[in-house]
C-alpha positions in Angstrom: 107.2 20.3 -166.1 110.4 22.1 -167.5 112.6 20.1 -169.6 115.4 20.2 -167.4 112.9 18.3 -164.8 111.9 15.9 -166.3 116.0 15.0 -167.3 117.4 15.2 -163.7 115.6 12.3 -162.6 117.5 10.3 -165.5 120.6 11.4 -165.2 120.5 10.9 -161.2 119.3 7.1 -162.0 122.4 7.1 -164.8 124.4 8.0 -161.7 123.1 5.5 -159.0 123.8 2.9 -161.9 127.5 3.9 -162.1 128.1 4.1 -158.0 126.3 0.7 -158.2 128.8 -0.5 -161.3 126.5 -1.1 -163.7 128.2 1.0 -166.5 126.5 3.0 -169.2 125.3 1.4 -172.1 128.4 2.1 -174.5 131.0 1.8 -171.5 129.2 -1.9 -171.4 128.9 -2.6 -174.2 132.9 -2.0 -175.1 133.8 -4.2 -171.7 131.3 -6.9 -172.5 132.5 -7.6 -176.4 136.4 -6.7 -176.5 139.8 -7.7 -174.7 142.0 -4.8 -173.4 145.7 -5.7 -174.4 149.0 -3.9 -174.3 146.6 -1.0 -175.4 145.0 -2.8 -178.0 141.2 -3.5 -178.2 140.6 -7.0 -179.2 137.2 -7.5 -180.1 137.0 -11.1 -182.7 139.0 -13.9 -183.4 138.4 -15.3 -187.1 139.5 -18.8 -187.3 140.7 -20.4 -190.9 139.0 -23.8 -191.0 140.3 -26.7 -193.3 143.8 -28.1 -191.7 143.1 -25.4 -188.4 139.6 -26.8 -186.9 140.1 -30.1 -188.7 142.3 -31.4 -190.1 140.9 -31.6 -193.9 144.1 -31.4 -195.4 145.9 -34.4 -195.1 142.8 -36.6 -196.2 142.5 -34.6 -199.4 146.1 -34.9 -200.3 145.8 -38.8 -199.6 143.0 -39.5 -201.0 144.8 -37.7 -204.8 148.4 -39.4 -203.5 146.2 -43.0 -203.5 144.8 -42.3 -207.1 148.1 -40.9 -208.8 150.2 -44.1 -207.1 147.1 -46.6 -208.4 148.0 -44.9 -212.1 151.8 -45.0 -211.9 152.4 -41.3 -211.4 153.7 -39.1 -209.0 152.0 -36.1 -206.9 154.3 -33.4 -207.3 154.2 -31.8 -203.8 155.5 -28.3 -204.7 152.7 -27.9 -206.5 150.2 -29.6 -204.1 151.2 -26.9 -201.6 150.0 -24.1 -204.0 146.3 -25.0 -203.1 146.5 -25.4 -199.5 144.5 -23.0 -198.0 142.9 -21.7 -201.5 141.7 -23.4 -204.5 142.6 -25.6 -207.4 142.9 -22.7 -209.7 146.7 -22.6 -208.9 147.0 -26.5 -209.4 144.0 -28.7 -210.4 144.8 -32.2 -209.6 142.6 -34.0 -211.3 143.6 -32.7 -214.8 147.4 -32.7 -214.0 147.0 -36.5 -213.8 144.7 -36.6 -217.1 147.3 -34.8 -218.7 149.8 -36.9 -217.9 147.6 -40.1 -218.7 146.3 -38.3 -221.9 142.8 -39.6 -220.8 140.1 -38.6 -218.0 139.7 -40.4 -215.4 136.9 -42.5 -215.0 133.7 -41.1 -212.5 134.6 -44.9 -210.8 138.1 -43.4 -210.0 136.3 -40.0 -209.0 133.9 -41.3 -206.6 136.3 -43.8 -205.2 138.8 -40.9 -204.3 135.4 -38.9 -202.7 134.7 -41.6 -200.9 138.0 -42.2 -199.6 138.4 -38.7 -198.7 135.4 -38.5 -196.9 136.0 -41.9 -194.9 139.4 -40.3 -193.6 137.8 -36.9 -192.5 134.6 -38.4 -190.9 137.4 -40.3 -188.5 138.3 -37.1 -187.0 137.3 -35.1 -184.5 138.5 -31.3 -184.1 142.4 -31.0 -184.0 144.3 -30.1 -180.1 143.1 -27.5 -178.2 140.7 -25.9 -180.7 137.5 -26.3 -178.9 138.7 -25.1 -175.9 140.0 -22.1 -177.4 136.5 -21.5 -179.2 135.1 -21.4 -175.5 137.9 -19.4 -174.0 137.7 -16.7 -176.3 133.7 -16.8 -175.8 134.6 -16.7 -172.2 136.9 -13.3 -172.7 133.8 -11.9 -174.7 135.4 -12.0 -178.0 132.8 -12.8 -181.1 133.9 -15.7 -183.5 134.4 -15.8 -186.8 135.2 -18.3 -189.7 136.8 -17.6 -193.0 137.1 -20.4 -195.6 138.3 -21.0 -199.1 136.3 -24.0 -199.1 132.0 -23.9 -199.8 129.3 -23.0 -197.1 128.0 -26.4 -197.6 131.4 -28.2 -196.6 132.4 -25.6 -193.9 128.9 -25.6 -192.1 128.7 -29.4 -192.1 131.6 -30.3 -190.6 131.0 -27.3 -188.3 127.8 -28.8 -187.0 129.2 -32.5 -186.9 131.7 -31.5 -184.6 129.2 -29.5 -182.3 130.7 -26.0 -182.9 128.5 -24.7 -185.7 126.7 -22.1 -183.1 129.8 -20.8 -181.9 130.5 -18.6 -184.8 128.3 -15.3 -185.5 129.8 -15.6 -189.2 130.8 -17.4 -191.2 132.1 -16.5 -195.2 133.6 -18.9 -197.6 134.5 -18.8 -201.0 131.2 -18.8 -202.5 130.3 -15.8 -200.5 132.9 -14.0 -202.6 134.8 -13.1 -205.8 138.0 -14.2 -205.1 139.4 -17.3 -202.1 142.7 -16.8 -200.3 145.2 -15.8 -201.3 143.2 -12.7 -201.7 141.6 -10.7 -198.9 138.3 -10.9 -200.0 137.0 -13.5 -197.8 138.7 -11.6 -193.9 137.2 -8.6 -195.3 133.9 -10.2 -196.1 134.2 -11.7 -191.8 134.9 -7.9 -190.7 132.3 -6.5 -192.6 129.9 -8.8 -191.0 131.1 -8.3 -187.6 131.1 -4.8 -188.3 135.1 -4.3 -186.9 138.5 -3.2 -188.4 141.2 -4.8 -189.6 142.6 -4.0 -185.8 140.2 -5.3 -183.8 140.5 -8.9 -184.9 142.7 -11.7 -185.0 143.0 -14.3 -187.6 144.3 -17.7 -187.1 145.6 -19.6 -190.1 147.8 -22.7 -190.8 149.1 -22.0 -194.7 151.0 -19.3 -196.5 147.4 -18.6 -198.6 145.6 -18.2 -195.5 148.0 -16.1 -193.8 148.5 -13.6 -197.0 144.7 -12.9 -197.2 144.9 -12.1 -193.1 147.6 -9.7 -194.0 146.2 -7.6 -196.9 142.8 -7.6 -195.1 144.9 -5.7 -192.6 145.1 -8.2 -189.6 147.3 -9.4 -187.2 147.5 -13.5 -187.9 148.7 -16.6 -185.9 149.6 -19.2 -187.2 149.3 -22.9 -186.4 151.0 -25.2 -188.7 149.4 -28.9 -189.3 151.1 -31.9 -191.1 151.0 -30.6 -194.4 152.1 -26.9 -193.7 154.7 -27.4 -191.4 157.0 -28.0 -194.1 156.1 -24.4 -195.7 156.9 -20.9 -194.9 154.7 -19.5 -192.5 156.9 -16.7 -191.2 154.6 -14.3 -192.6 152.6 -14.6 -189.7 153.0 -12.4 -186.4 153.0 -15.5 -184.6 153.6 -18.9 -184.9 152.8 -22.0 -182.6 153.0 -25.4 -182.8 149.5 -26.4 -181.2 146.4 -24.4 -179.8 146.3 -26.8 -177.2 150.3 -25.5 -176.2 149.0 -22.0 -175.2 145.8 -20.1 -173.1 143.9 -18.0 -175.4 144.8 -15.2 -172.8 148.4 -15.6 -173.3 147.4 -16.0 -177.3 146.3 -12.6 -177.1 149.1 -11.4 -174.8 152.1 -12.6 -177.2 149.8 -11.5 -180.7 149.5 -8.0 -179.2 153.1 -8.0 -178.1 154.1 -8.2 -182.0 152.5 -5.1 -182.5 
């Protein structure tokens, strides 16, 4: 049978298909994963987690606010803020209060201030409107992401205790790269993985570290301040709101690509 025989039978299935709606494969496969907005294809939302899925944050600077005021000293909070969202390489808080003790602090005292961390966290669930969001976005077609300056272990355990864990196709914290936020490393590492551009994703953050890295990595960020960075300058952001749970993920997109 000549070659272009044994084609036409294809191609005129190919074209039943598209009378019928079903589109072809790449057509598909660009409706099915992607959100058409103001002419911009949005394909992935990548969500910060600590202080933006729960609210991490506040316990951590509690539980280091308890132990200074049990010692007599002060928590300076200007340079508290320098680690939201990053690491303790800009301010380690443990040996700012040795230093100004001129001793260590006893592994009692260390494990006391764990354990008091952890009690606070484990007596939340995730923060206003975030799971709903999560499942919108799913609902639009749009693949999930998570990028974290805080370990795997830490971000996929409080991932799976609050029943979300499965929602994200990837997930990259700092020990999945050279450098945390600030730094873009850890956006880039999400896009990689998702296999997108800077473009085709939105990140959502709620500190001045976490919204820098979603800029150099090229993205368009929202962000959503929590107890501890509403007091800081987020205006870096294309967008910020007070809540998740104040706004549809639709209209998220809508005003995001708007700032474009």
């Amino acid at each position: 049978m000549p070659d272009d025989e044994r084609r036409a039978p294809q191609r005129r299935r190919q074209h039943r298909r598209t009378l019928a709606g079903d589109q072809p494969r790449d057509a598909a496969e660009l409706a099915g994963t992607g959100r058409l907005v103001f002419g911009n294809l949005i394909r992935a939302i990548v969500f910060d987690f600590d202080g933006l899925i729960l609210d991490t944050e506040e316990p951590v600077y509690r539980s280091w606010l308890e132990v200074y005021l049990a010692h007599g000293e002060e928590l300076p909070f200007d340079r508290w803020v320098q680690i939201v969202g990053s690491t303790t390489t800009g301010f380690n808080p443990q040996s700012h209060l040795e230093e100004r003790l001129g001793r260590a602090l006893s592994e009692d005292v260390l494990e006391r201030r764990k354990g008091r961390r952890t009690e606070m966290i484990l007596g939340r669930t995730a923060l206003p409107g975030v799971v709903e969001k999560i499942e919108a976005a799913r609902d639009l077609g749009l693949r999930l992401g998570c990028a974290s300056s805080s370990t795997q272990e830490w971000v996929q355990g409080h991932l799976a205790r609050l029943g979300i864990v499965d929602r994200f196709e990837c997930i990259k914290c700092r020990d999945d790269v050279a450098h945390a936020k600030p730094e873009p490393d850890l956006y880039l590492a999400v896009l990689d993985c998702l296999g997108l551009s800077a473009a085709e994703a939105i990140a959502i953050e709620d500190s001045p570290n976490g919204i820098a890295a979603a800029k150099r990595a090229g993205m368009r960020c929202v962000a959503i301040p929590n107890t501890i960075t509403a007091q800081l300058d987020l205006s870096q952001a294309d967008l910020i709101l007070n809540s998740l749970a104040d706004v549809s993920m639709a209209d998220l997109l809508e005003r995001v690509s708007r700032t474009s």
